[in-house]
N, C-alpha and C positions, 0 to 999 in steps of 0.2 A: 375472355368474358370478364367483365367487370368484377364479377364474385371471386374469380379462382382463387385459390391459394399461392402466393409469391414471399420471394424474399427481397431485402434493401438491393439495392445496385452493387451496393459493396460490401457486402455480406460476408463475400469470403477472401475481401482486399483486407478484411478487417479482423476477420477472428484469429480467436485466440484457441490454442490446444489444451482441453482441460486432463484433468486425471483419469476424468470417465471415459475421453476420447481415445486415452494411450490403453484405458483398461479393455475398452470392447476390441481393441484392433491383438492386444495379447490374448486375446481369447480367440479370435480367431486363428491366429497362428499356431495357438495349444491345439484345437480342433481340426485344422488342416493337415497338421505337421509337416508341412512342407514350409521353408525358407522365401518371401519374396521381399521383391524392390519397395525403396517408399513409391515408384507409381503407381506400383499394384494396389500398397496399403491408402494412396490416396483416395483410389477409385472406392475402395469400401470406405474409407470414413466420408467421402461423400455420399455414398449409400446413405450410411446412418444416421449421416447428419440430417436429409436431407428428410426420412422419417420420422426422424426427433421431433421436426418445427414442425411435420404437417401433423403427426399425432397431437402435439401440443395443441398446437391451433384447432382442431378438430375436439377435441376437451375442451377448448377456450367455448367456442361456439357453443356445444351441446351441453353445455352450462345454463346456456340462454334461455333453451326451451327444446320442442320438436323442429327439424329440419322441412320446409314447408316444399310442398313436392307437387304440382294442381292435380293427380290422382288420389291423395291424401283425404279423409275424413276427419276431420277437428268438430271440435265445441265450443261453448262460450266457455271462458276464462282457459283457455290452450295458452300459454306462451309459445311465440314461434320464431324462429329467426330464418332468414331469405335469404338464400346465397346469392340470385338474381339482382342484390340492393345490395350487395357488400357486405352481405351477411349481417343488414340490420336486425334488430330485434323490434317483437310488440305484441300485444294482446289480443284476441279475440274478443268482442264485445257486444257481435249480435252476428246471428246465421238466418239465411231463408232460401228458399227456392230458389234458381233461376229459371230463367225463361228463355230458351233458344231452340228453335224445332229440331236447328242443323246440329245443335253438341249432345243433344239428348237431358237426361237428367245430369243436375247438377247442383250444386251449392254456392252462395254467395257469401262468404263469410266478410267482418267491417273489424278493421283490425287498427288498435291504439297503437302508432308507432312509436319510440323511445323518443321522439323531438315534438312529439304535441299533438302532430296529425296526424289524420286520419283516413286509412285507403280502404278498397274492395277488391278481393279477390276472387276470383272462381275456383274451388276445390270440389273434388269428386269428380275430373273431369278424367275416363279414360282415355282420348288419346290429345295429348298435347305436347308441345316439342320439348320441353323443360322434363317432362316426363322419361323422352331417351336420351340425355345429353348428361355426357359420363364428366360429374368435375373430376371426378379422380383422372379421367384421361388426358384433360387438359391440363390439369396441374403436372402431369407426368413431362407431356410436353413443353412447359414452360420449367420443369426442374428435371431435364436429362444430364444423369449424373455422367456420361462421356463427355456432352457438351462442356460442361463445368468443370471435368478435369482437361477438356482442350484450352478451356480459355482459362486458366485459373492452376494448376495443373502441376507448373514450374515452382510459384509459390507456397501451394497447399505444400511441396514436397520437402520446400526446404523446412517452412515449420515443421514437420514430422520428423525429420530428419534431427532439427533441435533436440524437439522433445523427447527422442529415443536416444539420443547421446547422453541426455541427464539419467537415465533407466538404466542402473545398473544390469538390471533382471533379461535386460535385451541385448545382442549379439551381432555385429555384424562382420560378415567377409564377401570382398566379391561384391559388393553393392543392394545387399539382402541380408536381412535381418531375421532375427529368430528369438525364440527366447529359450537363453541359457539353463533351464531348468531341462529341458527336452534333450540337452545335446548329450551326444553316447560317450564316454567315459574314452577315452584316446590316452594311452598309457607310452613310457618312455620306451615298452619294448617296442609297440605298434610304430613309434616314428624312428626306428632306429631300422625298419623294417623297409617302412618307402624311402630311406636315405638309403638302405645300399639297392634300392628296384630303382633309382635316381642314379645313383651309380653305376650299374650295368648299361644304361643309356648314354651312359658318358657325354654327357650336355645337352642331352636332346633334350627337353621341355617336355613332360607328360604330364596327362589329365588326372583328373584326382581318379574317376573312375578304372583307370586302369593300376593306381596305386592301391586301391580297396584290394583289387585283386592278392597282393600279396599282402598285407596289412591284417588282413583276418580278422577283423573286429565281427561282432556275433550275430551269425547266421538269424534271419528274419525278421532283421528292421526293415522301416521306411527307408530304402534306397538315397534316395534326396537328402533325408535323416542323419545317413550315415555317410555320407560326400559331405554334407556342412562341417559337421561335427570334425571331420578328419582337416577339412577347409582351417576351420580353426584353430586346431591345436598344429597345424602349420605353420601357420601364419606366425603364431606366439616365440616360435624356434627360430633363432635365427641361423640354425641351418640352411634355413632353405629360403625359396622366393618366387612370387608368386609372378609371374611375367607375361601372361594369357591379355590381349587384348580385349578390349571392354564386350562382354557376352562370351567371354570363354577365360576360364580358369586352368592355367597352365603352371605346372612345378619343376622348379629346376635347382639343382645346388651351387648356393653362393660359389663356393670355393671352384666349381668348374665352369662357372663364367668368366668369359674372357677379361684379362686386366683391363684394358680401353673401355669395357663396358661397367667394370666395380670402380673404378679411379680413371678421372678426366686426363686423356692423354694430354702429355706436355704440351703438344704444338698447339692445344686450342684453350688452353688454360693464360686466363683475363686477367690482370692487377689493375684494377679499377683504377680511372682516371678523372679526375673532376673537372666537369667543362661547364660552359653555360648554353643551355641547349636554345635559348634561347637568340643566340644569336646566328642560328642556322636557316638561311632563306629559302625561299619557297623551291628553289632549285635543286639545294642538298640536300630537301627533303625529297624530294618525289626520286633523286638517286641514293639516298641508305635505302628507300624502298625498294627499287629497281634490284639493288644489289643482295637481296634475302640473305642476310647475315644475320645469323642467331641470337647474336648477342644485339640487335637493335632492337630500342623502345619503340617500335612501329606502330600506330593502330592498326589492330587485325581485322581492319573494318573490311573484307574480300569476301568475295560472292563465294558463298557456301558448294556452287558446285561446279568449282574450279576443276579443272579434269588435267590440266598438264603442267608445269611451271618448268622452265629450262635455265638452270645454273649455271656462272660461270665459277668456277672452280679458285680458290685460292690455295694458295700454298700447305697453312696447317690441315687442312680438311685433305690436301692431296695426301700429304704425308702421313696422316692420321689413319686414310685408309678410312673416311667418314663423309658425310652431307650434311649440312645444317636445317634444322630444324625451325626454320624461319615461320614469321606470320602468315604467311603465304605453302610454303613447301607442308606443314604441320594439320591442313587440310586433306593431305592425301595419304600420308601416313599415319597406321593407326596408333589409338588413343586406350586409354587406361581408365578406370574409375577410381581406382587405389595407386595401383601398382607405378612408381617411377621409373620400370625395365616394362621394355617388351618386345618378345620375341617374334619376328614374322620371318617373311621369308621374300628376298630381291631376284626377281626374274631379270635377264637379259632382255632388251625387245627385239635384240637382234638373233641371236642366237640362241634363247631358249637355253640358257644355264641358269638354274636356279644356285641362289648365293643364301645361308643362312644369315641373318643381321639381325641390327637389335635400336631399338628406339629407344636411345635415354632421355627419357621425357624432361627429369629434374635439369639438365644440363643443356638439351637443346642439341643433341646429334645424334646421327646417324650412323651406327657402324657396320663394317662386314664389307666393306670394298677396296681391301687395300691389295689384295692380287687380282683382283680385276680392274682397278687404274693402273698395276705395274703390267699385265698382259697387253691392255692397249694401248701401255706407252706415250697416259697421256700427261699433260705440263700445267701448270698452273695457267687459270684462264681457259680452259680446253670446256666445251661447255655440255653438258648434262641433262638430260632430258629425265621427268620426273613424273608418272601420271601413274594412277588408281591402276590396280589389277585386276584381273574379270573373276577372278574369288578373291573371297575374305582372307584376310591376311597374309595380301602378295600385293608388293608394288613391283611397277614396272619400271625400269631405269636404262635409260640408252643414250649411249654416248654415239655424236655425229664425228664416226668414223671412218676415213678416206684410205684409198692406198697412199704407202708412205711415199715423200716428195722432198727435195729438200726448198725451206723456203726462210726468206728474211725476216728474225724474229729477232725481240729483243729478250738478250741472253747475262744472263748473271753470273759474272767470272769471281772467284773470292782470292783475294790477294793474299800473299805470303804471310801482310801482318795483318790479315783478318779484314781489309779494308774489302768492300764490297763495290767493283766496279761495273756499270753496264753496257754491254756494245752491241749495234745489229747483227749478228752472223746468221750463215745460211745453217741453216738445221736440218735433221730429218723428221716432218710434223705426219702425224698418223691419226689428226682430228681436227673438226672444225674447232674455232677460238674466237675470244672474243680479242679484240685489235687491242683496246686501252688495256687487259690486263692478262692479257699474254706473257709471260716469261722465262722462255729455258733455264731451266736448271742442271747443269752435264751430272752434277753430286748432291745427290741430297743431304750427305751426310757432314759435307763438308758443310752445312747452314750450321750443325749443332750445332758448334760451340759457339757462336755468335748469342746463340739465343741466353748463356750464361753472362753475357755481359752487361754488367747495370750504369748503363747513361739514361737522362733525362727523357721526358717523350720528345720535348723539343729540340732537344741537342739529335734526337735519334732522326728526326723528321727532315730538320736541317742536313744533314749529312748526306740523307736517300737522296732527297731531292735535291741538293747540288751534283749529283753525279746522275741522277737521270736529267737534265738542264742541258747538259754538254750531248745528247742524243738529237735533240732540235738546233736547227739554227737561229732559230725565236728566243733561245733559252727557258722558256717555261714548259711546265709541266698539267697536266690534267687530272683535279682530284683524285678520278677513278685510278688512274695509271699509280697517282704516288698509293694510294687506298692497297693495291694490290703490291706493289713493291715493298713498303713497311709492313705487310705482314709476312715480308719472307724471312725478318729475325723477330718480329714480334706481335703477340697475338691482339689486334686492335679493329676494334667495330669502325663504323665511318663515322659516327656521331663526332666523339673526340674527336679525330684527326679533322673533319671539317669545320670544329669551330674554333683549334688552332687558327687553320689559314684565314678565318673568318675577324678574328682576335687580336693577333698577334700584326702591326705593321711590316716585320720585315718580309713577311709575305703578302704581295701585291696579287691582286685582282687582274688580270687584263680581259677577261670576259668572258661566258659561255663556259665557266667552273675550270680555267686555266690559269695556273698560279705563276710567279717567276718569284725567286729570293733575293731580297734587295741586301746585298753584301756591306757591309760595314766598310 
């Protein structure tokens, strides 16, 4: 209806969080004592925003005069304003009778409107449709505070989020906020208390609520009260760390997290390379994608509910005993609000062996598989299968494993002075692979010391692929093929290495992302 009460279109594309907005949302959290999200505190400062403007507006109007109602009885000189008209305003200036058999008695009041003219209305009338037509209802429905935090929701939360960062007086852990005056006093014996109940667990990740248990902070708080407050004064120690994926708060101590998970294992640690990304065609683009390597600048433009992505394996992630954490793979494994660790747990899809792992968010891998790639005995290139688990915080991971066979792969022999030869031998394979980056390895260990050795990237590039050249009788090579071979001494995304060959003349093009090195 024309009258209701609304706001701008962009009302809350535009506002700003005042002082009174961060005051009334600490008083409710004084009042609750319970810890929530900015979603939560969205949904209430839309609440109150929302009868901020109608009270306001509702003062504005009954400023004017009486609210004109056709059950109403008025006089001459009433000021009245009409929500029917947009809540004009105007005067009463003469009343009489009406006359109608069918409405019974009634009044006809002649009312000076605020622009000059002049209308008639019928008041005293009991039954008429404006008589049961609820504006408050309709304003309800055109300002539903769920609505408003669906469509608006993301925004309102970061500004609160702002504003409660500048708030000394406010507290947050875990993705929930409180105010610091309420929290319960957490003493050095209390944390000295859940490090050794952290202890007795010996790495296992426990919830705060089973650390309350021995912490002994004081019989008859708010429960929630006393889990924040303990939240907190964890968090400030760097003892410990909080590793719970996002909707669950989980603790665990630094020092008995596994090294690969405190310090980035060697074999997937980057020395940044300067290229020009620029000169990577539409082709090396859509294979860095293909290839879910951590370290690529991909957009992670991919459908939200991906359900499976199947890896092909490189060498530092084999030997890491890890998965990358790709634009693509980063969908199915869980996520964090805070916390740069987090603990879940990898199921087998074959076997039904649950593996403990851990999600380095900050770095981009995956750990907790390196005795289950060394049981199934698989090889770089050996491919992986990666989809959601049927509970919260389990993926399921399964490698396409065959009985073993021997079969024509291409194998990586390291020569006496470290030179790195490749030949096809027949192998014993115990998994699907994928063809371009397939590579036996008989020694893993025997790669170390290569990886100490500092030549150029292109001197290094040069070298692979002249000895994989001699594998074809084309003599060239296949991005992906060299992609997977350079990273058997060193840790390299594809971006780089394709605008090398992209770049550089002595690496020739012949077609379909197949290089040959034109020899001096």
């Amino acid at each position: 209806m024309a009258g209701n009460f609304s706001l701008s279109l962009d009302y809350w594309k535009t506002l700003q969080i005042t002082s009174q907005d961060v005051e009334v949302l600490h008083t409710h959290l004084f009042e609750a004592e319970t810890p929530l999200t900015a979603r939560d505190l969205a949904l209430i400062f839309i609440e109150t925003r929302v009868k901020f403007e109608r009270d306001a507006r509702a003062k504005e109007r009954q400023a004017g005069g009486k609210t004109f109602i056709p059950r109403g009885k008025f006089n001459i000189g009433d000021n009245l304003v009409f929500p029917a008209l947009g809540w004009e305003k105007g005067r009463i200036t003469a009343t009489r009778s009406g006359v109608n058999p069918d409405a019974g008695e009634f009044d006809v009041i002649t009312v000076a409107l605020a622009d000059g003219s002049e209308k008639m209305f019928a008041a005293g009338l009991a039954n008429h449709i404006l008589n049961e037509e609820s504006f408050a209802a309709a304003e309800e429905e055109n300002l539903n505070p769920e609505t408003i935090l669906q469509e608006n929701g993301i925004e309102i939360e970061k500004k609160l989020e702002i504003a409660f960062s500048n708030d000394e007086s406010l507290v947050k852990i875990a993705g929930r906020w409180f105010p610091r005056g309420l929290l319960i006093n957490v003493n050095e014996g209390h944390l000295n208390l859940a490090e050794a109940a952290l202890d007795i667990a010996q790495g296992e990740p426990q919830p705060t609520s089973a650390l309350l248990k021995d912490v002994e902070l004081p019989a008859g708080v708010n429960s929630k009260l006393a889990e924040f407050s303990l939240n907190y004064a964890l968090q400030d120690d760097e003892r410990f760390d909080e590793v719970g994926p996002s909707g669950e708060v989980l603790w665990c101590l630094r020092r008995l997290e596994p090294g690969a998970v405190r310090e980035v294992p060697a074999p997937l640690r980057y020395e940044q390379i300067k290229y020009d990304r620029f000169v990577l065609d539409e082709a090396m683009l859509k294979l860095e994608t293909q290839l879910d390597d951590e370290l690529s600048d991909v957009d992670g433009t991919f459908r939200k509910d991906v359900k499976e992505v199947t890896i092909s394996l490189i060498y530092p992630h084999l030997r890491a005993g890890t998965l990358p954490l790709s634009a693509r793979t980063r969908l199915l494994f869980p996520t964090a609000i805070e916390s740069p660790r987090v603990r879940f747990t990898l199921v087998d899809g074959k076997s039904g062996l649950r593996m403990p792992a851990w999600a380095v968010l900050e770095h981009g891998y995956v750990f907790g598989l390196r005795d289950w790639y060394k049981n199934l005995q698989l090889i770089p290139g050996s491919l992986v299968s990666v989809k959601r688990g049927q509970k919260s915080g389990e993926v399921i991971v399964e490698a396409r494993t065959q009985r073993s066979s021997k079969d024509w792969v291409r194998t990586l022999i390291v020569g006496a002075d470290g030179g790195l030869v490749f030949a096809m031998l027949k192998q014993a394979i115990t998994a699907e692979f994928n063809d371009r980056m397939a590579i036996y390895v008989p020694d893993f260990k025997a790669l170390d010391p290569l990886w100490e050795k500092k030549r150029t990237f292109e001197e290094l590039v040069v070298s692979v692929m002249r000895e994989m050249t001699k594998l074809t009788p084309q003599g060239h090579v296949h991005a992906q093929e060299l992609y997977a071979a350079v990273n058997l001494v060193r840790r390299v995304p594809p971006a780089p290495l394709f605008a090398l060959l992209a770049s550089q003349p002595r690496f020739i093009h012949v077609g379909d992302l197949h290089f040959r090195l034109e020899e001096a």
